[in-house]
C-alpha positions in Angstrom: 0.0 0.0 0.0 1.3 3.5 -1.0 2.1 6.5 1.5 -1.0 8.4 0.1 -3.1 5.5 0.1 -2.1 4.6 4.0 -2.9 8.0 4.7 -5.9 7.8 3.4 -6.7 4.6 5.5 -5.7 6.1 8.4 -7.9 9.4 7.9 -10.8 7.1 7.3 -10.2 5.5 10.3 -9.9 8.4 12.5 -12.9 10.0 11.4 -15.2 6.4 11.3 -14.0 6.6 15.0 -14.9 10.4 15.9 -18.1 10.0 14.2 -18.9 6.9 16.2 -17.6 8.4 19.2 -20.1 11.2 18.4 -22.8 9.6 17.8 -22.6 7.5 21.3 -22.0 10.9 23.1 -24.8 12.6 21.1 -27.4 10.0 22.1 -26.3 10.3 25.7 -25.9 14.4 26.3 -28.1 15.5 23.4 -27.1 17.5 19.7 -26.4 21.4 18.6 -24.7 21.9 15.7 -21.4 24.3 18.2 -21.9 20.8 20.0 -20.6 18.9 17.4 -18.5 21.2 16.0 -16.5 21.7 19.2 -16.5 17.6 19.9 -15.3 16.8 16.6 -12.7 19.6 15.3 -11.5 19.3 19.3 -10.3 15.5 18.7 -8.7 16.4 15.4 -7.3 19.4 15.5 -4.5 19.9 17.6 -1.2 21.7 17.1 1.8 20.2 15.7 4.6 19.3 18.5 7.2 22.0 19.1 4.8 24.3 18.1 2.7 26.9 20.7 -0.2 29.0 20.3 -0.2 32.1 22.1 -3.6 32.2 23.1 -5.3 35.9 24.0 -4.3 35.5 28.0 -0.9 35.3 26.6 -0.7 37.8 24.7 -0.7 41.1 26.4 2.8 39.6 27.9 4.1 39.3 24.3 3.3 42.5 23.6 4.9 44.3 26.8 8.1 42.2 25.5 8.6 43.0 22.2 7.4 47.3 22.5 10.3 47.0 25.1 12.7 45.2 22.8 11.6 48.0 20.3 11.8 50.9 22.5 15.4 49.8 23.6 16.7 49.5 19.8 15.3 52.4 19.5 16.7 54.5 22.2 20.2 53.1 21.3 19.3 54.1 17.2 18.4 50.5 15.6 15.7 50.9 13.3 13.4 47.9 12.8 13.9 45.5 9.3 11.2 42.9 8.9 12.4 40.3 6.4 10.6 37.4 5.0 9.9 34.4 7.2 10.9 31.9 4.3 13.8 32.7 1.7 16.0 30.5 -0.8 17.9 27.1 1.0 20.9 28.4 -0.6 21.2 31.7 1.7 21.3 29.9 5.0 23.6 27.0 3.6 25.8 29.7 2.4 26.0 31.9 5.6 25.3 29.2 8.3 27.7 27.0 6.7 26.7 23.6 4.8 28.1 21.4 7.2 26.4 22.6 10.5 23.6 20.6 12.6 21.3 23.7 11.1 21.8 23.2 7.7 22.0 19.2 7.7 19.2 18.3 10.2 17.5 21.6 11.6 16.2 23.4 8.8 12.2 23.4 7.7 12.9 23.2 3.9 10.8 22.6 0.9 10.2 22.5 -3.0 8.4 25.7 -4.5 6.2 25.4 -7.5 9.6 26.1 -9.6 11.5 23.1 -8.7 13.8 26.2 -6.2 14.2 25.1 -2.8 13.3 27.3 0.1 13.4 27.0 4.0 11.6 28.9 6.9 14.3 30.8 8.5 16.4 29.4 11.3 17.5 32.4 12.4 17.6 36.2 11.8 20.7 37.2 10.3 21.4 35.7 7.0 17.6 37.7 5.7 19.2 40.9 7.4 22.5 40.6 5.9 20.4 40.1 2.3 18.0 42.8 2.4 20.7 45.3 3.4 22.5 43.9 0.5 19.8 43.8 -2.0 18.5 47.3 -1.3 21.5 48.9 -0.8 20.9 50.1 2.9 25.0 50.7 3.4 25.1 54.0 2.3 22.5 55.6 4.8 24.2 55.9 8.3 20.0 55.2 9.8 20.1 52.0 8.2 23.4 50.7 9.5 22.0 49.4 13.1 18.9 47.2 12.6 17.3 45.2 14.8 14.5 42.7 14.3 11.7 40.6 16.4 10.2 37.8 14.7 10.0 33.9 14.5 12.3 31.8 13.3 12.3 27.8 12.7 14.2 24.8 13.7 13.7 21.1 13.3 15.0 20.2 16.8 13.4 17.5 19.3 11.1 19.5 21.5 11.9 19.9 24.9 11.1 21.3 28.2 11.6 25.4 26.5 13.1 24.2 23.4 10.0 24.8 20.6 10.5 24.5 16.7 9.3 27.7 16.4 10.2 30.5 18.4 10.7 33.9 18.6 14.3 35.9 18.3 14.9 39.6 19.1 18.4 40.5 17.1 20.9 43.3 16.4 23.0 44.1 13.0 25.7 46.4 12.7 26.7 47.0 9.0 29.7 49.5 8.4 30.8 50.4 12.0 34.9 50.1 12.0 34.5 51.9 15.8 34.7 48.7 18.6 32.4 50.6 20.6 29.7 49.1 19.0 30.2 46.0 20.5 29.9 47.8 23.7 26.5 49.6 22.6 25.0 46.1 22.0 25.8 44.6 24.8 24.4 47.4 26.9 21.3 47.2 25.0 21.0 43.9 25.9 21.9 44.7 29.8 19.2 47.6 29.5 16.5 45.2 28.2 17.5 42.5 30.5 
């Protein structure tokens, strides 16, 4: 039996058993259509492991995080870059290296309708390092410290705190010979800490 056929079969399955399930709990509490809805979409829907929702009690703490990750950057003049949250393979095997853990066995990487291959980034720097590249940010001293808050992808075997998606606050530097960068970002870092 084919892998698309076995799925199938096991679908089936699952639902022949959720519907029979239903039925027997129907009969014994009673029906409404949210009933149902909430019995059977419950069973069948859950998240993919290593992955979180941040549900709305969550949330508010999220935002307090990342408007003071934002106000930092922006008190110690990093302007915020969004970059796409999937870009070619080759950028992260390039930057990373094609003979790390990441590029080998971490990275969420697929076929686009092309034949290209593209991966959900694993981290934020290699997109950074491209866009100020690709639209020539070097040249204007406000775009030489960037900073950027988004999430970011890794194949790893969850864990107590370790998730396959999570969430990365950054700093870039592009064009600063003076070492007292270093010493700017690392009391950013103290200041948000």
């Amino acid at each position: 039996m084919g892998s698309t056929d076995e799925c199938q079969t096991k679908f089936g399955n699952f639902i022949h058993g959720a519907l029979r399930d239903f039925v027997d709990w129907r009969n014994r509490d009673g029906y409404s259509p949210n009933r149902f809805f909430l019995f059977f979409f419950s069973r069948m829907l859950r998240s993919i492991k290593g992955l979180k929702d941040l549900i709305p009690s969550q949330t508010p703490s999220w935002h307090y995080m990342e408007g003071k990750a934002r106000s930092w950057a922006g008190r110690y003049g990093f302007a915020e870059i969004r970059t796409p949250i999937f870009e070619s393979t080759e950028l992260f095997s390039r930057s990373i290296g094609g003979a790390t853990d990441i590029v080998e066995k971490e990275m969420y990487t697929f076929p686009d309708r092309d034949g290209s291959s593209l991966t959900l980034r694993p981290e934020g720097t290699a997109g950074v390092v491209r866009a100020v590249l690709e639209h020539q940010l070097l040249g204007s001293i406000t775009t030489r410290k960037l900073f950027y808050i988004g999430p970011m992808f890794r194949h790893e075997r969850p864990q107590a705190g370790r998730y396959r998606q999570f969430h990365q606050f950054g700093v870039e530097a592009f064009g600063i010979e003076d070492p007292g960068i270093d010493v700017e970002v690392i009391s950013l870092l103290w200041s948000f800490h």
